[in-house]
C-alpha positions as a Markdown table, in Angstrom:
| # | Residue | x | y | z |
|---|---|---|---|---|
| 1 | Unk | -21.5 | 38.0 | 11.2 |
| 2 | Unk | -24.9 | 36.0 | 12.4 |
| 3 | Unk | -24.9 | 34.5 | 15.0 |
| 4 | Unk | -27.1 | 31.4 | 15.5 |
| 5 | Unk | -27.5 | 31.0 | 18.4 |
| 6 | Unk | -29.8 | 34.8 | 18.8 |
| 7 | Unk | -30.9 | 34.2 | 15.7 |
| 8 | Unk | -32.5 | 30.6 | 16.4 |
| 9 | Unk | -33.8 | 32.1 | 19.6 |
| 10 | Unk | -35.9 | 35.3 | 18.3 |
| 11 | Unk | -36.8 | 32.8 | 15.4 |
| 12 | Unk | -38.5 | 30.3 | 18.4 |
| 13 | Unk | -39.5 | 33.5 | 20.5 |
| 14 | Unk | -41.6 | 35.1 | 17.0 |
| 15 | Unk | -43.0 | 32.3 | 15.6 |
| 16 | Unk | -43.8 | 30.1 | 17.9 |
| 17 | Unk | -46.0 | 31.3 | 20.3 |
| 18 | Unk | -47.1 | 27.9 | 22.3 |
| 19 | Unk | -44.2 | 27.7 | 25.1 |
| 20 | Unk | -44.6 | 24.2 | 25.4 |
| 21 | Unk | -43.7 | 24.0 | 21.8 |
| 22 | Unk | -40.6 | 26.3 | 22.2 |
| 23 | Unk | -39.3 | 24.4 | 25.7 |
| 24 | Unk | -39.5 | 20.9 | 23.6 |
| 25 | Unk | -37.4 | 22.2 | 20.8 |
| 26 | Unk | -34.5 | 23.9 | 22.9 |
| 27 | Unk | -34.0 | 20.9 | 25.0 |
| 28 | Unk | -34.6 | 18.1 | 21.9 |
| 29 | Unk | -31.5 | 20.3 | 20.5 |
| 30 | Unk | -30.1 | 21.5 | 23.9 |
| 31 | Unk | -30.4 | 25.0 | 23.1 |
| 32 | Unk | -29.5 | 25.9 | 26.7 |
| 33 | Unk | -26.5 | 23.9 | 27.6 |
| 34 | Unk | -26.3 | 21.7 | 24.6 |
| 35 | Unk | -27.0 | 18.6 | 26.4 |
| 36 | Unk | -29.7 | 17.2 | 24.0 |
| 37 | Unk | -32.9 | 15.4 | 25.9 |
| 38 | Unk | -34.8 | 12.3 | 24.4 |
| 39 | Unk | -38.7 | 12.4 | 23.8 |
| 40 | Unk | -38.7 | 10.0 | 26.7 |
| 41 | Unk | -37.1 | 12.4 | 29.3 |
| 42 | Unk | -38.9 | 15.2 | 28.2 |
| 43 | Unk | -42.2 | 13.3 | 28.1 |
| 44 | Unk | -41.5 | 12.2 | 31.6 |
| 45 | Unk | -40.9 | 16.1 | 32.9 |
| 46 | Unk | -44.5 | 16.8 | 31.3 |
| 47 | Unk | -46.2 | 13.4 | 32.3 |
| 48 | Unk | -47.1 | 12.3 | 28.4 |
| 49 | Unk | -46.1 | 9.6 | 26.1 |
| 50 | Unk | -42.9 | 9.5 | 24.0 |
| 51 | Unk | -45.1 | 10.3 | 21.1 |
| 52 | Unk | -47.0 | 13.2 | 22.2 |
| 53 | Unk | -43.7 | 14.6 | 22.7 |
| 54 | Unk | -42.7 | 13.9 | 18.6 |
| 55 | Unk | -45.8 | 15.2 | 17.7 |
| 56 | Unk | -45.0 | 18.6 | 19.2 |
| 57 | Unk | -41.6 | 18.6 | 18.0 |
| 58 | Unk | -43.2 | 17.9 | 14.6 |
| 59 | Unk | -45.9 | 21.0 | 15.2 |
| 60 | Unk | -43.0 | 23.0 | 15.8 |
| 61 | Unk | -40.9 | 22.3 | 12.5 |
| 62 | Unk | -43.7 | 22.5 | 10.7 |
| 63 | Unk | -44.1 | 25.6 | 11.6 |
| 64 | Unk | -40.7 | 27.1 | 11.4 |
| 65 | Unk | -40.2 | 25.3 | 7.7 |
| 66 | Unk | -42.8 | 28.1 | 6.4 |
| 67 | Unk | -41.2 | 30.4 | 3.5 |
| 68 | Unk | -41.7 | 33.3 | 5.4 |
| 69 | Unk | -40.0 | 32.2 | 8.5 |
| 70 | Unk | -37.0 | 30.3 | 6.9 |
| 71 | Unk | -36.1 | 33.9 | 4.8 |
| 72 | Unk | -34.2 | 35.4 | 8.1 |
| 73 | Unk | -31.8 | 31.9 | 7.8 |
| 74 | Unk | -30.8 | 32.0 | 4.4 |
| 75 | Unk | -28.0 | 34.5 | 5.1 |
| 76 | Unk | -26.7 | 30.8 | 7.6 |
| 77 | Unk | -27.8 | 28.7 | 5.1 |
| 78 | Unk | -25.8 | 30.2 | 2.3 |
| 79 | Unk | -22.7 | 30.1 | 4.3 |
| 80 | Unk | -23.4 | 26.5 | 5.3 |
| 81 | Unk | -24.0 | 25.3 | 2.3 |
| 82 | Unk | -20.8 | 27.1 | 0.7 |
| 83 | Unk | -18.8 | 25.1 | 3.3 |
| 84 | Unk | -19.9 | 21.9 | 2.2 |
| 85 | Unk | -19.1 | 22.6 | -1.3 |
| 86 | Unk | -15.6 | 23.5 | -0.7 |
| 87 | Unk | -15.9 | 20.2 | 1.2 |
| 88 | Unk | -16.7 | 17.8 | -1.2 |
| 89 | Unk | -20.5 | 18.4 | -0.8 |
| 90 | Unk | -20.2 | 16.4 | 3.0 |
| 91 | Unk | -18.7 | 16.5 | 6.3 |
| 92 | Unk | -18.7 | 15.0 | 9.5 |
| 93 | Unk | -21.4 | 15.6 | 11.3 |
| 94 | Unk | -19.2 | 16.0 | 14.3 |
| 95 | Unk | -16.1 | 18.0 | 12.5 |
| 96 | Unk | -18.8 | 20.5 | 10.5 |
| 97 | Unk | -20.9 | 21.6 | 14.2 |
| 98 | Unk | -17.2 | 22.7 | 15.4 |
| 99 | Unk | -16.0 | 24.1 | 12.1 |
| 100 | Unk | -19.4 | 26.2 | 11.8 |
| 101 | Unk | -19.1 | 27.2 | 15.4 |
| 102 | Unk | -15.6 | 28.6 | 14.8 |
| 103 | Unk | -16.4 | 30.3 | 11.9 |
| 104 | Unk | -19.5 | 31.9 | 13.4 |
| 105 | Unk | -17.9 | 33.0 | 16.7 |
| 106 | Unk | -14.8 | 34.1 | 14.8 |
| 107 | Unk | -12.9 | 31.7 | 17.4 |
| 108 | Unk | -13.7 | 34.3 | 19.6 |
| 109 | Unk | -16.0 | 32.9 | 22.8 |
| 110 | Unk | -16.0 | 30.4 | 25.7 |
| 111 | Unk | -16.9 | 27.0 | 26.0 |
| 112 | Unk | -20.3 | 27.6 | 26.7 |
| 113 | Unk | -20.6 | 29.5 | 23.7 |
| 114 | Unk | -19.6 | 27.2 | 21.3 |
| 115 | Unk | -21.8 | 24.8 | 23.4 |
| 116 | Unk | -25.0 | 26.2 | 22.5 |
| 117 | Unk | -24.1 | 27.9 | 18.9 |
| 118 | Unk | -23.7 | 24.0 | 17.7 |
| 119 | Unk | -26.6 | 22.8 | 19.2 |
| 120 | Unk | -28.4 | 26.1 | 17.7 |
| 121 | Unk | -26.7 | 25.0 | 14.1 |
| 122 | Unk | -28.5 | 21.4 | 14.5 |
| 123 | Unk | -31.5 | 23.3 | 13.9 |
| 124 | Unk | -30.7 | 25.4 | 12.1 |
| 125 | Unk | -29.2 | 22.1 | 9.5 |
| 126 | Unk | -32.8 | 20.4 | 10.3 |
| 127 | Unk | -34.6 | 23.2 | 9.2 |
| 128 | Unk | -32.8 | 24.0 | 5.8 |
| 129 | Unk | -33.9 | 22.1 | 2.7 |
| 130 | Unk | -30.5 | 21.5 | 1.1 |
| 131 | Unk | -29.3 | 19.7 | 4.2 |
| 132 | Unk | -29.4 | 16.2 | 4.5 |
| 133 | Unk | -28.3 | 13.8 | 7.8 |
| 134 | Unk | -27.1 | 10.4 | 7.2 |
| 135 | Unk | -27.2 | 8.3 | 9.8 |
| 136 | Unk | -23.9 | 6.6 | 10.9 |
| 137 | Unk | -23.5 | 3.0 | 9.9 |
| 138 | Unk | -21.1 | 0.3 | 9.5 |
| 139 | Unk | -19.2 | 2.3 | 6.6 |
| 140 | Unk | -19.7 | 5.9 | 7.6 |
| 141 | Unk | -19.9 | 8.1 | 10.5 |
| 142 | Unk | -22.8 | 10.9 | 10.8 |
| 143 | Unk | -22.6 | 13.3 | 8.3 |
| 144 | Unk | -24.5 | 15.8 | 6.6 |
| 145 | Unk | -24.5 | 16.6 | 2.9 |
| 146 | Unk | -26.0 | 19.1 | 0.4 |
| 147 | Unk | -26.2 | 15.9 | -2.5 |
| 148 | Unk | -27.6 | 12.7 | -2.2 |
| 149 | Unk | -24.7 | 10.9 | -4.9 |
| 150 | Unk | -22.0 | 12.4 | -2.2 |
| 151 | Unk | -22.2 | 9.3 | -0.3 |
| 152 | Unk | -22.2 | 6.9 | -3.9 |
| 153 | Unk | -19.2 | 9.0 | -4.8 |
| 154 | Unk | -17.6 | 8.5 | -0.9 |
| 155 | Unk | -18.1 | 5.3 | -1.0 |
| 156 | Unk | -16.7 | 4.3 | -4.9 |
| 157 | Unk | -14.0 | 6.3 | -3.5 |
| 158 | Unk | -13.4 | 4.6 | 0.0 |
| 159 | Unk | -13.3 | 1.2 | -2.0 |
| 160 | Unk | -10.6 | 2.1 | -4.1 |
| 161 | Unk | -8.4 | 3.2 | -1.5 |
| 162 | Unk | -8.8 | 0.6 | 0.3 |
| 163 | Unk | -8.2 | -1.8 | -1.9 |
| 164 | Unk | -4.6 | 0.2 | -2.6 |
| 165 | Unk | -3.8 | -0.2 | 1.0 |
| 166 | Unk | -4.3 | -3.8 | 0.9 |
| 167 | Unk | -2.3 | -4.2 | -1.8 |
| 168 | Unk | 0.6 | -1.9 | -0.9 |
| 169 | Unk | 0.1 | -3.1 | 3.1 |
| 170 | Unk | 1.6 | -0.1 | 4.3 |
| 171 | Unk | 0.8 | 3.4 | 6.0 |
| 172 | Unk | 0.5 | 6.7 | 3.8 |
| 173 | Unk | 1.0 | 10.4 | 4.6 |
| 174 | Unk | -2.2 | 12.0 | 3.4 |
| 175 | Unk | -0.4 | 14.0 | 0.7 |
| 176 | Unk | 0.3 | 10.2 | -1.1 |
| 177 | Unk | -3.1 | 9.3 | -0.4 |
| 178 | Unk | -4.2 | 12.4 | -2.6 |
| 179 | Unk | -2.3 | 11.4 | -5.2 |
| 180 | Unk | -3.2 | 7.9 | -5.6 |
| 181 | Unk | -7.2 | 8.8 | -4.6 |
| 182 | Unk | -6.7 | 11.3 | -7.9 |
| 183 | Unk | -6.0 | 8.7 | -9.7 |
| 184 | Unk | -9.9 | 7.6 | -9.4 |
| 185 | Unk | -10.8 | 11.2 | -9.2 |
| 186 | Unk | -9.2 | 13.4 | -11.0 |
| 187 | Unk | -10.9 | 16.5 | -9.5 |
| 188 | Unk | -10.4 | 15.5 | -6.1 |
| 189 | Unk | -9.7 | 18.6 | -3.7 |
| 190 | Unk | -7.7 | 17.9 | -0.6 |
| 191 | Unk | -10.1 | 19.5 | 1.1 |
| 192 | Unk | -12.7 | 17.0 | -0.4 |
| 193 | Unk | -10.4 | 14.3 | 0.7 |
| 194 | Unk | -10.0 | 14.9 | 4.2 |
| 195 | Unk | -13.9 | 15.5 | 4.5 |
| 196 | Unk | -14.4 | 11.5 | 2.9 |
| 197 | Unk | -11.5 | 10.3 | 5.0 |
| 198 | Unk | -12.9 | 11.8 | 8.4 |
| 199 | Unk | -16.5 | 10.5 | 7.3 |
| 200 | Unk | -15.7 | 6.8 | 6.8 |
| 201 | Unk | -14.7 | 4.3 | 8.8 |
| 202 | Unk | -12.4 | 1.9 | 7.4 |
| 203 | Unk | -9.5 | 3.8 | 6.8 |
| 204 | Unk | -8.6 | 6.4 | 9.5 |
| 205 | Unk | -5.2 | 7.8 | 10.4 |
| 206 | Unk | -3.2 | 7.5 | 13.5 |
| 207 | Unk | -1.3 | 9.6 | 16.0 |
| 208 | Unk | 1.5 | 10.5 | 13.2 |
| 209 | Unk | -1.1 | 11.6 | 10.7 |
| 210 | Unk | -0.5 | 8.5 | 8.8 |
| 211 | Unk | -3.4 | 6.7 | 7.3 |
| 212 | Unk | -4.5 | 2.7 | 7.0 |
| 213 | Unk | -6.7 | 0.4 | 7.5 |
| 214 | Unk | -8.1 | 0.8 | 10.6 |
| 215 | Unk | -7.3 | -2.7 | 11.8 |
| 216 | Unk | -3.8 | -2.4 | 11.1 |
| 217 | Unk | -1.7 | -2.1 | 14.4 |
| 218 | Unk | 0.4 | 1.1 | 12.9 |
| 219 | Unk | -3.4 | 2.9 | 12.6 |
| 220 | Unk | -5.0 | 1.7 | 16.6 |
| 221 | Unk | -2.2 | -0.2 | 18.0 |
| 222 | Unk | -3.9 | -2.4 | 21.4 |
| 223 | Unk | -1.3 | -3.2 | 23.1 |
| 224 | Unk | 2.2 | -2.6 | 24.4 |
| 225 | Unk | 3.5 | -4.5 | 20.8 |
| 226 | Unk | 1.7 | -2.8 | 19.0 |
| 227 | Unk | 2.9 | 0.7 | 20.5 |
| 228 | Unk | 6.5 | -0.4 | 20.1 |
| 229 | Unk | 5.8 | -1.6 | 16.3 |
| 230 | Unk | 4.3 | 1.7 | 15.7 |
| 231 | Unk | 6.8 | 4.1 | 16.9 |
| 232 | Unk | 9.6 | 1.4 | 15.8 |
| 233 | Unk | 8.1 | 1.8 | 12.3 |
| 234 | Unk | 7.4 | 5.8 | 12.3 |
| 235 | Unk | 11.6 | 5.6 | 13.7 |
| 236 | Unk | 12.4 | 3.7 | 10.8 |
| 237 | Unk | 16.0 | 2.3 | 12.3 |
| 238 | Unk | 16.6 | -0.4 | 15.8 |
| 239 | Unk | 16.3 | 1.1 | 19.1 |
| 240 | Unk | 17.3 | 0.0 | 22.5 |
| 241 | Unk | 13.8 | -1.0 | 24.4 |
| 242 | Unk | 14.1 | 2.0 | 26.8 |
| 243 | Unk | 14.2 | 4.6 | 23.9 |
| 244 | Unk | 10.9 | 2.6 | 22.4 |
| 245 | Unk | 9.8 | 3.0 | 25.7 |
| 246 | Unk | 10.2 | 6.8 | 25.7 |
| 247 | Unk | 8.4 | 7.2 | 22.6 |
| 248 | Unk | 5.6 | 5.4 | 23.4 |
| 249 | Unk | 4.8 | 7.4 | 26.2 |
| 250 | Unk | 5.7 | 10.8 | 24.5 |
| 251 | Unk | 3.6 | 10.1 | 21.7 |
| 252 | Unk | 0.3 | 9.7 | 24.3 |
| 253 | Unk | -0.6 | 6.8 | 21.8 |
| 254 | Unk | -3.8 | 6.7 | 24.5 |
| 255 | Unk | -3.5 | 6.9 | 28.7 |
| 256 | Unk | -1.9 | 4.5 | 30.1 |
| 257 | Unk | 1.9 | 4.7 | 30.1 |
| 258 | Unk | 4.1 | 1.8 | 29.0 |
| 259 | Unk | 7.4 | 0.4 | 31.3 |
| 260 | Unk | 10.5 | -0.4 | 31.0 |
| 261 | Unk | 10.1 | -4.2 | 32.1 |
| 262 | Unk | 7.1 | -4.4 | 30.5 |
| 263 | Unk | 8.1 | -3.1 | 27.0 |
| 264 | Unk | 11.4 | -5.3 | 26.9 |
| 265 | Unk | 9.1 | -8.5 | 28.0 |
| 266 | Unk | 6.6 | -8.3 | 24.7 |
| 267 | Unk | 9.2 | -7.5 | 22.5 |
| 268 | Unk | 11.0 | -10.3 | 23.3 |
| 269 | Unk | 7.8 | -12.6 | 22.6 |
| 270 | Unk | 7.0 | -10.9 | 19.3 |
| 271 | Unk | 8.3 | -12.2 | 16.4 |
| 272 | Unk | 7.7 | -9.1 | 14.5 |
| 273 | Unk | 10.8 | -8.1 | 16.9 |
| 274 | Unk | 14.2 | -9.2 | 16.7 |
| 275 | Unk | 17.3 | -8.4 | 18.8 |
| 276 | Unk | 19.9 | -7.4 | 16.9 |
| 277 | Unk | 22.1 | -5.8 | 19.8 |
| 278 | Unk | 21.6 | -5.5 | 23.3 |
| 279 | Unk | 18.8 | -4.7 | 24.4 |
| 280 | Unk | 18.4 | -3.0 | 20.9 |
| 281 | Unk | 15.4 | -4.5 | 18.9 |
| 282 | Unk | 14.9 | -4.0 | 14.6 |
| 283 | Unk | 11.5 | -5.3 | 12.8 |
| 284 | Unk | 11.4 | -8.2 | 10.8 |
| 285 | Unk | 10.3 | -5.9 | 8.3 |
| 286 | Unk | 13.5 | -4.2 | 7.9 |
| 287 | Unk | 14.6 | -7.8 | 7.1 |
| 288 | Unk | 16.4 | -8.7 | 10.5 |
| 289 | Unk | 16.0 | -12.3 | 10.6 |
| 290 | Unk | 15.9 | -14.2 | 14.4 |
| 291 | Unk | 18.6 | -15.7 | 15.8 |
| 292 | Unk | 22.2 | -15.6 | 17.6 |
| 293 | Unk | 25.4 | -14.2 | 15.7 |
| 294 | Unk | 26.1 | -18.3 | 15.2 |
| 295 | Unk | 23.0 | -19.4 | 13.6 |
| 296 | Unk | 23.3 | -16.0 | 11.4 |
| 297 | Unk | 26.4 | -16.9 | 10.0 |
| 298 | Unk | 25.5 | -20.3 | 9.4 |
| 299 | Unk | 22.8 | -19.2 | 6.8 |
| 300 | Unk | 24.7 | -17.1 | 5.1 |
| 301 | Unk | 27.2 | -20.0 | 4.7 |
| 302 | Unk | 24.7 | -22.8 | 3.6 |
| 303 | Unk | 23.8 | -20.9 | 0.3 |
| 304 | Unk | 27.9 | -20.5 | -0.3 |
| 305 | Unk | 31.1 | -20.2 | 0.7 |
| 306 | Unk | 32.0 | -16.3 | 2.0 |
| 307 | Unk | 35.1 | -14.5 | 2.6 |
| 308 | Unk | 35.8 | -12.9 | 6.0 |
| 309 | Unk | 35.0 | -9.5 | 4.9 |
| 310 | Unk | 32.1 | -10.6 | 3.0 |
| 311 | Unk | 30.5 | -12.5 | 6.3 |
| 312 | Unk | 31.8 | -9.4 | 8.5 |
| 313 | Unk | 29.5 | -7.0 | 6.1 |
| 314 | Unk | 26.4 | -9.4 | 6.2 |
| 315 | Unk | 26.4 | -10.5 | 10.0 |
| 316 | Unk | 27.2 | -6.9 | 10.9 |
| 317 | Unk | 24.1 | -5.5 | 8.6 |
| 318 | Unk | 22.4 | -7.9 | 10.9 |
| 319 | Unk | 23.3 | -7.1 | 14.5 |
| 320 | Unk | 24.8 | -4.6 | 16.1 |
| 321 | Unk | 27.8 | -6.2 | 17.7 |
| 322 | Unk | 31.3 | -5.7 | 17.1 |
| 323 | Unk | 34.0 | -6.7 | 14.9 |
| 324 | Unk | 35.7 | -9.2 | 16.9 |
| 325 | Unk | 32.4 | -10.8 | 18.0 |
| 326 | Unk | 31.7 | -11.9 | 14.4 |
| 327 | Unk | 35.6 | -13.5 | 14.3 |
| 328 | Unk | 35.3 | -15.2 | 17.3 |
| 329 | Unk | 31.9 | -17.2 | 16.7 |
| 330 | Unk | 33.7 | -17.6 | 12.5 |
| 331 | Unk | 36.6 | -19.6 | 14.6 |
| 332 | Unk | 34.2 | -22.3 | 16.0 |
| 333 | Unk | 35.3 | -25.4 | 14.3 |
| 334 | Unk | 32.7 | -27.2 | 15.2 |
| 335 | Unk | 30.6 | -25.2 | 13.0 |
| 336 | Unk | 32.8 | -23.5 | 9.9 |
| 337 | Unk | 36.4 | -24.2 | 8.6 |
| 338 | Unk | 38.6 | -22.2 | 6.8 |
| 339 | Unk | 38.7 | -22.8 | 3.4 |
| 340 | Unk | 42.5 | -22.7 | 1.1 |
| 341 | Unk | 41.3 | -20.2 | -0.7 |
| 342 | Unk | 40.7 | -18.2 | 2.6 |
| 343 | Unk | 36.5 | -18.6 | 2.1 |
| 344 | Unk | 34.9 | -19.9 | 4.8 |
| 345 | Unk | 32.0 | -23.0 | 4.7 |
| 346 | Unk | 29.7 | -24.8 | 6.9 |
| 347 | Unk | 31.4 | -27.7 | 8.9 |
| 348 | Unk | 30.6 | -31.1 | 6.5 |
């Protein structure tokens, strides 16, 4: 296997033979330590303007973009362009340096290594004709791509998406996300999809590999509420606040940790949050509804008359309390009476 990084170097060391032009390169791509300079810094070091320094870093591609020279890369080129085929014709900018790298190395070498055999792949991806950079924007992240209609046929397919999660308003696991995105492209690769996913930055997935919108609170929660909806949600059933609590904090949603008192606190303020035991808290989107064991037999009662064991199922699908709670708040006769039929009303 090639490696870039020696093969970068002899290429620099063979062909260019003006050391300032070779010193401007390596440290414009960090070919040392992969700490990349600007033509400020570097102009500084040498006491010249910003734009001496692009016009030596432009001697220098010019030179290495001869025929002649770029023959010893196509072996890398090849390989890097096969990649982004099987990619969707894109990728990250960020994602494709530390996929190359691993390839390259074999997943085989130290930090250091992997350092300086991405930044030696950045040149290596300016030199080569079939690479294109996009800049990253309000819609995408940096990529680069081997087709200029990639990014039309990204962003067509970023729109429909997101349109389906506004519509549905919910999280999907990636495998549903292929299905429905083949639906507007019937070739889609999952492969493909991932690459257009990770490029775009509307729609990103959280901690639980679920995607969204990245606004959404299940996709980058801010706060303590919107860690406890999150794991609440990923859960799927009512949990007492020190279990949410636990989960927040095991699921390193980011670096600070979440308390006790702290967790109970905003979920008693959110009304996306309701009690429905104690200390146990469901989601209003499970279709718990606010209020005490009172007030939630009351509204079952003002659409109808109920039985006993008609109000004892509903109350009790409601809150997690006991039988005999539900009885005693059903004998307050200040609120319900007992019907002759044994069905039980609101209190006229």
């Amino acid at each position: 296997m090639l490696n870039p990084q020696e093969t970068i170097s002899e290429i620099l060391e063979t062909s260019l033979p003006n050391k300032r032009i070779r010193e401007v390169l390596a440290r414009r791509f960090g070919l040392a330590d992969g700490e990349r300079q600007t033509l400020e810094e570097i102009g500084q070091d040498y006491g010249i303007t910003r734009e001496r320094v692009r016009q030596i870093e432009e001697n220098g591609f010019r030179v290495l973009s001869q025929a002649k020279i770029l023959v010893s890369l196509k072996p890398i080129f090849e390989l890097i362009q096969g990649h982004l085929s099987e990619y969707g014709n894109l990728k990250r900018e960020k994602k494709l340096l530390d996929d190359l790298s691993s390839i390259f190395l074999k997943n085989n070498g130290e930090a250091k290594d992997y350092i300086r055999c991405q930044a030696a792949l950045s040149l290596i991806l300016t030199l080569g004709k079939p690479f294109i950079k996009e800049k990253e924007n309000q819609s995408f992240y940096s990529f680069w791509t081997i087709n200029k209609k990639s990014v039309n046929v990204v962003q067509r397919l970023v729109n429909f998406l997101i349109k389906h999660l506004e519509k549905i308003s919910r999280t999907l696991a990636f495998e549903e996300l292929l299905k429905q995105a083949k639906k507007a492209n019937k070739n889609l690769t999952d492969k493909a999809l991932f690459s257009y996913l990770d490029v775009c930055k509307p729609i990103e997935a959280n901690k639980f590999e679920e995607y969204g919108l990245i606004a959404w609170p299940e996709i980058r929660p801010k706060g303590i509420k919107d860690k406890a909806y999150l794991v609440l949600k990923k859960h799927g059933q009512p949990l007492h606040f020190s279990r949410i609590t636990e989960l927040i904090n095991q699921s390193n949603l980011d670096e600070r940790a979440a308390f006790l008192q702290t967790v109970h606190n905003e979920l008693i303020k959110d009304p996306r949050f309701v009690l429905v035991g104690r200390g146990t808290y469901g989601l209003t989107d499970w279709g718990y509804e606010s209020g005490t064991v009172s007030e939630i037999i009351a509204k079952l009662l003002s659409a109808k008359a109920l039985s006993k064991e008609e109000i004892l199922a509903q109350v009790l699908a409601q809150r997690m309390v006991k039988e005999n709670t539900v009885l005693i708040n059903l004998q307050n006769r200040k609120h319900f009476i007992r019907k002759d039929d044994g069905r039980y009303q609101l209190f006229q």
